[in-house]
LOVEX-875188 format. One record per residue (C-alpha): z, x, y; residue in three letters. Coordinates in steps of 0.001 Angstrom, whole numbers, padded with zeros to 6 digits, always signed. Each point is the difference from the previous one (the first is absolute). Layout:
N
ZXYAla...
***
This chain:
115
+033157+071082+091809Unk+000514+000395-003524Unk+001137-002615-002251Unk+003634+000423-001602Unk-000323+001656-003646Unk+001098-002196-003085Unk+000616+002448-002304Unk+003342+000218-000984Unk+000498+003634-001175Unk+002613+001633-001757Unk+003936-000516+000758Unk+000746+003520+000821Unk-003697-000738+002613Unk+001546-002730+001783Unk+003970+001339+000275Unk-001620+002913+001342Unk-001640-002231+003011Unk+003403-001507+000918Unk+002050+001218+002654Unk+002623+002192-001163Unk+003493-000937+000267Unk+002668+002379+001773Unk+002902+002137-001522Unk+002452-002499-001509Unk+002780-000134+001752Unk+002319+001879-002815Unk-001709+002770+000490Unk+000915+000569+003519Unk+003689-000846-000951Unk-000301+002782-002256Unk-001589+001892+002717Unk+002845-000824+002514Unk+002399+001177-002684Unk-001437+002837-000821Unk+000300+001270+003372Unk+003271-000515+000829Unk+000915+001543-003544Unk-002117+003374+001863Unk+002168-000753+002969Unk+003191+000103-001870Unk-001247+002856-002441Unk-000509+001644+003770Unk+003429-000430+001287Unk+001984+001206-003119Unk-002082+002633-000251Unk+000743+000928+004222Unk+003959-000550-001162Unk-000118+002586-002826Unk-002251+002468+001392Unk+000010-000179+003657Unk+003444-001382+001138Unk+001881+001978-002969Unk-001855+002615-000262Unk+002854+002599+000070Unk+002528-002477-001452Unk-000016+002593-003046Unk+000645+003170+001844Unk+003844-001174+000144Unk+000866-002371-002735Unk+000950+000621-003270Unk-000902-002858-001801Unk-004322-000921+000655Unk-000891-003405-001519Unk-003773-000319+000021Unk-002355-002174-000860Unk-003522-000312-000368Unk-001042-003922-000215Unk+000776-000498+002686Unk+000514+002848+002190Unk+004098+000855+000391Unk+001750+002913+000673Unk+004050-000736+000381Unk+002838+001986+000146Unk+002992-001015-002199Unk+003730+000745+001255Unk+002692+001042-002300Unk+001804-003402+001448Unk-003182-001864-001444Unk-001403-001125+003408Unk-003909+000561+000459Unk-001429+001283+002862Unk-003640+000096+000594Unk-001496-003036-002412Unk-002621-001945+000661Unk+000780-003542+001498Unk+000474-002634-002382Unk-002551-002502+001749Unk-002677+002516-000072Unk+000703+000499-004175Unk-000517-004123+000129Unk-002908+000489+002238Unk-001915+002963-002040Unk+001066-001833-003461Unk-000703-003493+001026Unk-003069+000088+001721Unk-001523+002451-002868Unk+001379-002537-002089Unk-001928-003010+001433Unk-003423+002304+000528Unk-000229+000260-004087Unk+000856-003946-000627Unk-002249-000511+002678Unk-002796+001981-001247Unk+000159-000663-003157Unk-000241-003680+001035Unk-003236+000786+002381Unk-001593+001841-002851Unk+000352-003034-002596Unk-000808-002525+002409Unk-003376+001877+001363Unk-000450+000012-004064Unk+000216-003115-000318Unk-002317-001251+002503Unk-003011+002183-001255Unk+000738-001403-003116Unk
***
């Protein structure tokens, strides 16, 4: 048996012997948000490309858009036909929304605490 040592040792020594602590728990919220943003990003990109895929073989007037993915067909009575839902606009804007704050929040905090 060895006796204990009784040197102290550097900071950076001694952090380096503790047990290290998990993700903090913003980063998973980010995480979580991040993927449904991919899931939303997913199903706008399904409704323009897949589901209305030959919506501009007989309309005149094509709205597109890129960010995120729409292709709609405007009537000369002004009444849109192929748009992306509105909740999945809130969905894809929100939640990529709340992944930046929430990142940005991670990143400062992990800052802080090596600081």
């Amino acid at each position: 048996m060895t006796p204990p040592s009784t040197k102290t040792g550097s900071p950076r020594d001694r952090n380096a012997r503790l047990p290290q602590e998990g993700r903090h728990p913003l980063w998973r919220v980010c995480l979580g948000s991040f993927v449904v943003f991919l899931c939303a990003l997913f199903l706008a990109w399904a409704n323009a490309y897949v589901i209305n895929d030959d919506l501009p073989n007989f309309c005149g007037d094509v709205r597109r858009s890129g960010f995120p993915p729409e292709v709609a067909c405007v009537a000369e009575d002004g009444t849109v036909t192929g748009a992306t839902p509105g909740w999945v606009e809130v969905l894809f804007f929100g939640s990529l929304t709340v992944c930046v704050l929430f990142a940005v929040t991670a990143f400062a905090v992990s800052r802080a605490r090596k600081q």
